[in-house]
N, C-alpha and C positions, 0 to 999 in steps of 0.2 A: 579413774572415774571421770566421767564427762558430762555435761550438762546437755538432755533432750531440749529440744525450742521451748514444748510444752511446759517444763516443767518450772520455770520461775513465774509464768502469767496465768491469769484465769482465761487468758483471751485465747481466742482461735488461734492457732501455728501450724506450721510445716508438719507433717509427720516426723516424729521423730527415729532418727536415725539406729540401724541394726533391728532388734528382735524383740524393743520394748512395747507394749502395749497396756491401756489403762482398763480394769475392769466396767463394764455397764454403769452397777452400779455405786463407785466412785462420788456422783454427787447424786443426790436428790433433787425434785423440784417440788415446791412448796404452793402452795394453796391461799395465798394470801388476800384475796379477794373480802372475807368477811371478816378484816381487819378495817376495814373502811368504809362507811358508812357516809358517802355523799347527799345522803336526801337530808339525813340529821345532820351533817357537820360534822361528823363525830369521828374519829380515829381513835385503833386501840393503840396504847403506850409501846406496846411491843415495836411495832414500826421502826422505832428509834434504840430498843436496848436489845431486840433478839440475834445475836451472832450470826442463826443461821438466815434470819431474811437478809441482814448485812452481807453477806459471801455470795447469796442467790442476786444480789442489786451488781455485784463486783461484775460476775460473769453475763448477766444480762442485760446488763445496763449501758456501764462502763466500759467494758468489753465489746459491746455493739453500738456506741454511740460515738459520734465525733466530737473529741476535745478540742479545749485549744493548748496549744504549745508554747508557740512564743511567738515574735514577729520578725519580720522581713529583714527590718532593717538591723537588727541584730546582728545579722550574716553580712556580711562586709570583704570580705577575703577568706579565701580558701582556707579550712583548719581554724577557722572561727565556732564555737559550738556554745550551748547553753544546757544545762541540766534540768527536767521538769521531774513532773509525774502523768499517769496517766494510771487514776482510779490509785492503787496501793503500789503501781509497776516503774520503778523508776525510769527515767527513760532520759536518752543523751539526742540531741538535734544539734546536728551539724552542716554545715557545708564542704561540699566535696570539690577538688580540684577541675569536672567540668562545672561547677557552679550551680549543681544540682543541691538543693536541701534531701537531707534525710533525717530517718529518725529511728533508732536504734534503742533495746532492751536495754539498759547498763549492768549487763551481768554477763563475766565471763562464764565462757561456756564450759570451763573447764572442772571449777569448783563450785561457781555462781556468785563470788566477789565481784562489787562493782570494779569498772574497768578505770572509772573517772568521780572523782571524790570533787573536784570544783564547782561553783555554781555559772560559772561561765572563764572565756577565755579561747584563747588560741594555739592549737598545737598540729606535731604531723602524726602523730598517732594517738591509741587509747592503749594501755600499759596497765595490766592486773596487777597491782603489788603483791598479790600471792605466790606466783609461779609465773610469773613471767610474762603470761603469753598477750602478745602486740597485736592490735586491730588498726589495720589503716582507716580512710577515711569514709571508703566504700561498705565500713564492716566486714572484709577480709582479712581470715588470719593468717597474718604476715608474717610473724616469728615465734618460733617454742623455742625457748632451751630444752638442752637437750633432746632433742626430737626423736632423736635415735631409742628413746628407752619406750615410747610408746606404741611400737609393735610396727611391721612392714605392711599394716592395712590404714596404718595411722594416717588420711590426706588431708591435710590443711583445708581443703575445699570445704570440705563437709562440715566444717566447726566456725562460720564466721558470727559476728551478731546474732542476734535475733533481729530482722528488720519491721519495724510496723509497715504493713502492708499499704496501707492506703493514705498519703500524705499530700490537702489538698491546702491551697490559700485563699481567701476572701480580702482583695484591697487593703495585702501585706500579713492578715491576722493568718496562721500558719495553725490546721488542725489534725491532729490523726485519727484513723479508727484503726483497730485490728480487726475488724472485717472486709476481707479484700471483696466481699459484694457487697458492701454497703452503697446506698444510694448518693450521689453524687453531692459535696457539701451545700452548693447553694442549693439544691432541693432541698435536703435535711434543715437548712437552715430559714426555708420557708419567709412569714413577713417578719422573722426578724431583721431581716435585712433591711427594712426601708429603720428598723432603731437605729444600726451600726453604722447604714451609712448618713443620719443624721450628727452621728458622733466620727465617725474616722473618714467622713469621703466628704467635709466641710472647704476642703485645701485641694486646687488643683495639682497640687503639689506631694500630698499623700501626709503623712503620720512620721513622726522621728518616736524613736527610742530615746529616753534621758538614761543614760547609764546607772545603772547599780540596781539591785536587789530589798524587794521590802518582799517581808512575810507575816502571814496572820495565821497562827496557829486557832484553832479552833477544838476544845478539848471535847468534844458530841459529835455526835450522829451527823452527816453530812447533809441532811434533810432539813437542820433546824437553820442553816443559813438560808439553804434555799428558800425553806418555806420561809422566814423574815422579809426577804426580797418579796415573794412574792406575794404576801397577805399583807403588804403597810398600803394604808390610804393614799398615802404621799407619793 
């Protein structure tokens, strides 16, 4: 058994490989419009506890919006990498020996075990403790054991990463979409720009990273920080 591209993201992918295909109707699309009530102010509670508008925001939203990753200077030398997320998709950003960034699924393709358990660090490959199988830096798989038992149609080629398609940077801040047509970051990112560069483009000199990892778990609906941000006076 092997892992489709499609089958650990809600996001757009490759077609996936041989004779699989997903039925029609597999998802639904939901009608959420008079949930919301802009003239009153008014929002219904669902918003925040219904499963399935949460799975419809996964694939519509998150799946076609540009994140962010991590930054620049993070990447330092080849085989430098950082672990995020993007929406529920975990996801590995590395740098690659021509000094290319990228930015890969964290799921082998074989079982769908992540490839890399660390939250940052430097190596020369990604290593599934499952079964073995070794991803270089480019998301090529590089080594199976045993190769031989997986049939004589079995090619390395066809099973590397998943790559997010679209990996653009704004003065260092590094974002992905998994829509390889999504509109170009700094259009998507509009007058936010004139915020970011009031905060990151202060220094002719650019932005450092301070080493190490802070996290803020947030036990709700991913709406209720947003909306915090964006309804305080202050």
């Amino acid at each position: 058994m092997t892992i489709s591209p499609e089958a650990e993201t809600t996001a757009p992918a490759a077609p996936p490989i041989g004779k699989l295909t997903r039925p029609d109707n597999l998802s639904t699309t939901l009608d959420v419009s008079t949930m919301v009530d802009p003239d009153g102010g008014l929002v219904d509670r669902g918003i925040f506890t219904e499963e399935a508008v949460y799975r419809q925001e996964m694939k519509r939203i998150f799946a076609r919006s540009w994140l962010f990753l991590a930054h620049e200077d993070q990447f330092k030398r080849p085989g430098d990498f950082f672990q995020t997320f993007m929406g529920e998709d975990p996801i590995l950003v590395s740098l690659n020996r021509k000094r290319e960034i990228k930015a890969f699924l964290n799921s082998c393709r074989h079982r769908g075990a992540r490839v890399c358990r660390a939250d940052f660090g430097t190596t020369k490959n990604f290593t599934c403790t499952y079964h073995g199988w070794s991803f270089d830096l480019d998301g090529n798989l590089a080594n199976v054991p045993n190769e031989y038992a997986y049939g004589e149609n079995f090619d390395k080629k066809d099973w590397g990463l998943v790559e997010v398609p679209n990996v653009q940077s704004y003065k260092g801040l590094i974002f992905g979409n998994w829509d390889p047509n999504a509109i170009p970051l700094e259009e998507a990112l509009g007058d936010l720009k004139w915020y970011l560069d009031a905060f990151i483009d202060r220094d002719p000199e650019g932005t450092t990273v301070v080493g190490g990892v802070m996290k803020w778990v947030l036990d709700g609906n991913w709406k209720l920080a947003a909306e915090q941000f964006g309804s305080s006076p202050l």
